[in-house]
N, C-alpha and C positions, 0 to 999 in steps of 0.2 A: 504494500500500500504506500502512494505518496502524498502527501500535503499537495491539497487542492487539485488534485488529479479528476476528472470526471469520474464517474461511475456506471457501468452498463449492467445491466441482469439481464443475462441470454437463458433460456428455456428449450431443455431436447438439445443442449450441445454437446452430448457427448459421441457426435457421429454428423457427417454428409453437411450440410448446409448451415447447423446449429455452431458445430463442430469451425467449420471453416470460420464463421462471424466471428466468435469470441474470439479468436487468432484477430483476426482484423482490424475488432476495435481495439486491441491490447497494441496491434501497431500503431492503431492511429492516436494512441496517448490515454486509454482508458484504462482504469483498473477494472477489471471483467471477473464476473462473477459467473460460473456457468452451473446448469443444472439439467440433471436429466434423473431420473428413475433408478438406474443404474449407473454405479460408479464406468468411467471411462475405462479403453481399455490401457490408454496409455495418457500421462500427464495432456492437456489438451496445449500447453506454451505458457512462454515463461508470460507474468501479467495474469493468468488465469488462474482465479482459485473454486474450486469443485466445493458444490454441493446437491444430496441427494434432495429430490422435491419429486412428490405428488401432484402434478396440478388438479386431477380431481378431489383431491383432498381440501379443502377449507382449514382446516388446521396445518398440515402440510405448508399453502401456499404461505396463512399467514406470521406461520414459524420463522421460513426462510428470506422473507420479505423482511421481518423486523431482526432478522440475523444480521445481513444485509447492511440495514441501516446503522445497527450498532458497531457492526464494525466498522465500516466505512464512512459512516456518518452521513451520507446521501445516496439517494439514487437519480440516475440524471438521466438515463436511459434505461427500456426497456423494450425486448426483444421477445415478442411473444412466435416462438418457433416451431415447439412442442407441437407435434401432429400424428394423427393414425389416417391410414391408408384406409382402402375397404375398395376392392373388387367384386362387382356384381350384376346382374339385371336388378333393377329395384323391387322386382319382384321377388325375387332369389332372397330378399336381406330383409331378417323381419324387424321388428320394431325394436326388439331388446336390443338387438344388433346395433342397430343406427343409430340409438338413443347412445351406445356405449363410445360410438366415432364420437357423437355430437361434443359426450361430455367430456372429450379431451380437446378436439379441434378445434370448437366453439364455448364451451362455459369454461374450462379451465383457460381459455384464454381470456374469459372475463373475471374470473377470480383474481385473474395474477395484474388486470387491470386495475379494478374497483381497491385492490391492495395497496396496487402503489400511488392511484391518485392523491390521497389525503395529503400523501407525504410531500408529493410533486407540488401542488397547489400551496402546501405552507411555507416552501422556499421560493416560488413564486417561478418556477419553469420546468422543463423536462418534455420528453419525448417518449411515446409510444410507439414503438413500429411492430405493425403486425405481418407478420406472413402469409399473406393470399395466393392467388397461384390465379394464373391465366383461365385458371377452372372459374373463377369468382365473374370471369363475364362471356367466356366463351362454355356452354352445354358440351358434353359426350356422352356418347352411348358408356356401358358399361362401366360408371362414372356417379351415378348419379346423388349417390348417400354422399359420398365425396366431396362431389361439387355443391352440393347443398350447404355443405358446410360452410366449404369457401364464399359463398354468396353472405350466408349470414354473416358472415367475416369484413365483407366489402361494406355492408349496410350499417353494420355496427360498428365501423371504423369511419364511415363518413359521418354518421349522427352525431357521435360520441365527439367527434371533432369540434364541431359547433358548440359544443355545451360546455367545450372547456378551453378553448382558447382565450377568449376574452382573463384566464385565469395564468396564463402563459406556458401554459400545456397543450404541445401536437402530438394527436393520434395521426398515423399516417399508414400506408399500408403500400409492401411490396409485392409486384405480381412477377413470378418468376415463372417460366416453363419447365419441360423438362428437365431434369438434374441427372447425371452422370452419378447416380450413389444407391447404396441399397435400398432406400425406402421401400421400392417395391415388393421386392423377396422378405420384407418387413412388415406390407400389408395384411390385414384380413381379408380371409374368402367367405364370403356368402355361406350363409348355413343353411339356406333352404333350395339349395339348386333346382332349377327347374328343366329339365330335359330339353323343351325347346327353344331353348337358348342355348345349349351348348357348342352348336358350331358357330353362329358368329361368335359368342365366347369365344373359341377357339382362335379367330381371327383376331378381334379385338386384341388378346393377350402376345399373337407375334407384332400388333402394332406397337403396343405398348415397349416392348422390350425392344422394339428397333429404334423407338422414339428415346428412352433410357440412355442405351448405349451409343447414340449420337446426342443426348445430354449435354448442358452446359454445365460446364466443372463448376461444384459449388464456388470456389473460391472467383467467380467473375461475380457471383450474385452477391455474394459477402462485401464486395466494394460497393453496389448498388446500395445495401444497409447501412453504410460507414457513411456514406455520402447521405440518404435518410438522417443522419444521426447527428451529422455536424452539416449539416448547409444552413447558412444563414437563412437562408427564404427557402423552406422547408415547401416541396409541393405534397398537397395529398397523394399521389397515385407515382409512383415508381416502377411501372413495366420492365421488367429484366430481361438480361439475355439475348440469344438470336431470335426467339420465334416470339415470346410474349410482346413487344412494344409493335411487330410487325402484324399480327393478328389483331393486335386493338385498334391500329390504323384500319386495317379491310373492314372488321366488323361495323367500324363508323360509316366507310364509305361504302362499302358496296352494299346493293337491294338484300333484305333480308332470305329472300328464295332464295338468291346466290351464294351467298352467306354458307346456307344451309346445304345444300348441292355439296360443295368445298368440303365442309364438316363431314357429310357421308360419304363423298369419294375415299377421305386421305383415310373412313375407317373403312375401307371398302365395305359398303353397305349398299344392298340393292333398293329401288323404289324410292 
């Protein structure tokens, strides 16, 4: 720790994207806090100090949160990154299912929010950056528990913005595409498979892993977060990568049929 250093809390860094950030902000002059579930498998760099966190936990969050601050004495940044995958038809993924993506993708990113606000607002600034994903405005087929999340992600980070700026607090939010890391072999499979989906399933899943392994290397999106983290004129929306900022462009401009055409060709989808 150094005197007057900023402070970051990253969430789910102990691997891929989460993993990459805390390295990031520890170059860019941060004392970084990381956390994930499970201890890392190796020191995550120097500047980085580990702790274990629950985000569906309530206790958990608010343990590691006021750990945090006592040691550190502030938090100046926070990195909500922690996510669960989920492969399926949405028919395939029943309720308990989706409720259990929700409550790590979506409400423990609002716990680890609502945690740190008070503290943000009583030193009079700070930054939220959440992790959204190209999924938050672009639909997919076998996607869909997934992308739900990320939507509620999108909405609840531009609302939440409004209601606390004037307080000198930005919620802002990063849309990254594809990533070059294991998330996926990491996701959940649908529990209730339904037989006639299995061959586009089938298809969907070589799309995915082709989309994966021509991925952008965590560490280009982790500067997109740094840059989130220190820009003086902070913008809400940060499309990352090679395909998310170019996707957000077509989806503006081109007709919504066409749009959609593009969407089901690249998952080869008939009709």
């Amino acid at each position: 720790m150094t005197a007057n250093r900023p402070v970051a809390l990253v969430t789910g860094a102990s691997s891929g994207l989460g993993r990459a950030t805390a390295r990031a902000l520890a170059q860019a002059g941060f004392d970084v806090v990381g956390t994930s579930r499970k201890a890392p498998d190796s020191t995550p760099g120097e500047g980085v100090t580990f702790l274990a966190l629950d985000v569906t936990s309530d206790d958990s969050v608010s343990s590691v949160v006021q750990e945090v601050i006592d040691r550190f004495g502030r938090i100046d940044v926070l990195v909500n990154n922690a996510g669960l995958g989920i492969n399926g038809a949405a028919e395939e993924i029943s309720v308990a299912q989706a409720q259990r993506v929700f409550d790590v993708n979506v409400f423990g990113l609002m716990r680890m929010t609502r945690a740190v606000l008070p503290h943000m607002r009583g030193q009079g600034h700070g930054r939220v950056i959440n992790i959204s994903s190209l999924g938050g405005f672009v639909g997919n087929p076998f996607m869909s528990v997934y992308i739900a999340t990320k939507h509620a992600v999108e909405g609840y980070t531009e609302s939440l913005d409004h209601e606390i700026r004037e307080h000198g607090v930005r919620v802002l939010r990063v849309q990254p595409g594809p990533l070059n890391t294991s998330f996926d072999t990491n996701s959940v499979e649908a529990d209730t498979p339904v037989p006639v989906y299995a061959h586009q399933r089938a298809i969907y899943d070589e799309v995915i892993e082709e989309g994966l392994r021509n991925g952008d290397d965590p560490a280009v999106i982790a500067k997109v977060v740094v840059a989130a983290a220190t820009d003086r004129n902070p913008k809400l929306s940060y499309p990352a990568g090679s395909r998310a900022p170019r996707l957000k462009v077509l989806r503006r401009i081109l007709p919504a049929r066409t749009f959609d055409k593009q969407v089901r060709k690249f998952n080869r989808m008939t009709g």
